[in-house]
N, C-alpha and C positions, 0 to 999 in steps of 0.2 A: 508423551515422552518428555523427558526433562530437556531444556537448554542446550545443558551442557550436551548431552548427546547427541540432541540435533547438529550443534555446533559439530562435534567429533566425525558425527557421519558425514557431512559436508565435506572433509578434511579442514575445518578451522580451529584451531589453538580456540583455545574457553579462556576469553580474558575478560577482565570487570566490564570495560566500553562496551564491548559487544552481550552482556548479560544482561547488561542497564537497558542498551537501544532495545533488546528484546521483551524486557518486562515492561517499557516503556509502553509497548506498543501494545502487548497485550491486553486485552479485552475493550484496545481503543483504537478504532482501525482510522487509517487516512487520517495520520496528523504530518505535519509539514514540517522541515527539518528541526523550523525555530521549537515548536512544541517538543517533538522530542530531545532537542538539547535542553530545555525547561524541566523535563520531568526528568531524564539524567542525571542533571545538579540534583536533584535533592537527593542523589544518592551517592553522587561522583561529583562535587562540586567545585573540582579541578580540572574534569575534562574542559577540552579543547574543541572549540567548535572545528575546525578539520580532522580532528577524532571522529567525530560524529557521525562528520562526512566520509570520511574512509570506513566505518562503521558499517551504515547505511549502502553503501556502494559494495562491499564483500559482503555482505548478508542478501541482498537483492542480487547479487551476482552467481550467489550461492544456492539460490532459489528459496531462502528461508524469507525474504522479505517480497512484496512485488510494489511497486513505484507504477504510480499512476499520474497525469499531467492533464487533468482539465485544463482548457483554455480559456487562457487570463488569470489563471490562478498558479498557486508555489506549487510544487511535486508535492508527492502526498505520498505515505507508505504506510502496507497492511503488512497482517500476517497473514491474511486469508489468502495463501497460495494453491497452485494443484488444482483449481478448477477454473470453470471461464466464463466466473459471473462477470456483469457488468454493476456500470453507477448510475445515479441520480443525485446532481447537484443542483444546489437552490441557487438561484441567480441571484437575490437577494443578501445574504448573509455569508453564501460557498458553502453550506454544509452539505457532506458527501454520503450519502449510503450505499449499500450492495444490493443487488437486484439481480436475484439467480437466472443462469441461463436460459433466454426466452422455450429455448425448445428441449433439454437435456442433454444435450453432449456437445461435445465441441465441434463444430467452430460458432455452433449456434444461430450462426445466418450460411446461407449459400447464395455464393456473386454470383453473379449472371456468367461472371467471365473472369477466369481466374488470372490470365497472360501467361499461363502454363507455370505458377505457384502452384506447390502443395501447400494449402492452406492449413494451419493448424490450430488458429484463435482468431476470435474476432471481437475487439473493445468498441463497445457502446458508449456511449455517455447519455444519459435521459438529463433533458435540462426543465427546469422549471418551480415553483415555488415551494417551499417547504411549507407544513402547517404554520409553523408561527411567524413566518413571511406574509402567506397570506390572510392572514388575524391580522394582524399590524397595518397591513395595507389597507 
C-alpha cells in the first residue's frame, strides 16, 4: 500500500515531513532520530529537527512506526510493525537486527506470573557481538 494511504487510513493528513520520515526508514530499519533527520535533508533540507520529532512521535503513535530503546543506546525506529519480533544488538558498535518471535505468536514468552496483566507482547533484546565486532576483536 502506498504512504500516503497508510498515512490516510491512520486518520493523518499526507504531508512532505511525514513522507520523507517514511521513505527514510524504509528498507532501513532501527535508525535513531539523528539518522533519520540525515536522510530527510536530502529531500527536505529545511525541515526542523522537532519536525522530525513530532514526525516520529504521530507515526509511532499511529502504529505505522514502532520505537525501540536498547539500553545505553538513542531510540531507534522501524517500520516493521504488527508483529512481536524481538532484537539483537552488538555491544560493540550498537548495530540492531530483528530476530522473529522465539515461539510464533504473541507474547512469545509466558511469565511465570502475570500480577493479573493481560499480557499482550513481550520485547527481547539479545545482546552480543555482531560478525564484524567479533573479526576486529
Amino acid at each position: 500500500m502506498p504512504d500516503t494511504d497508510l498515512l490516510r487510513e491512520r486518520g493523518l493528513r499526507v504531508t512532505a515531513p511525514r513522507l520523507a520520515v517514511l521513505d527514510a526508514l524504509g528498507g532501513h530499519g532501527h535508525l535513531d532520530a539523528d539518522e533519520v533527520l540525515r536522510r530527510v535533508r536530502t529531500t527536505l533540507p529545511t525541515v526542523s529537527v522537532q519536525a522530525v520529532y513530532d514526525v516520529l512521535h504521530a507515526l509511532t503513535g499511529a502504529g505505522l512506526l514502532r520505537r525501540i530503546e536498547p539500553a545505553g543506546h538513542p531510540a531507534r525506529y522501524e517500520r516493521r510493525v504488527g508483529d512481536n519480533h524481538h532484537h539483537v544488538v552488538c555491544r560493540g558498535c550498537g548495530a540492531v537486527d530483528d530476530v522473529d518471535c522465539v515461539v510464533g505468536h504473541a507474547p512469545c514468552l509466558v511469565p511465570s506470573s502475570t500480577s493479573g496483566f493481560a499480557v499482550e507482547s513481550a520485547e527481547v533484546t539479545f545482546w552480543g557481538l555482531c560478525p564484524a565486532c567479533r573479526q576486529a576483536g
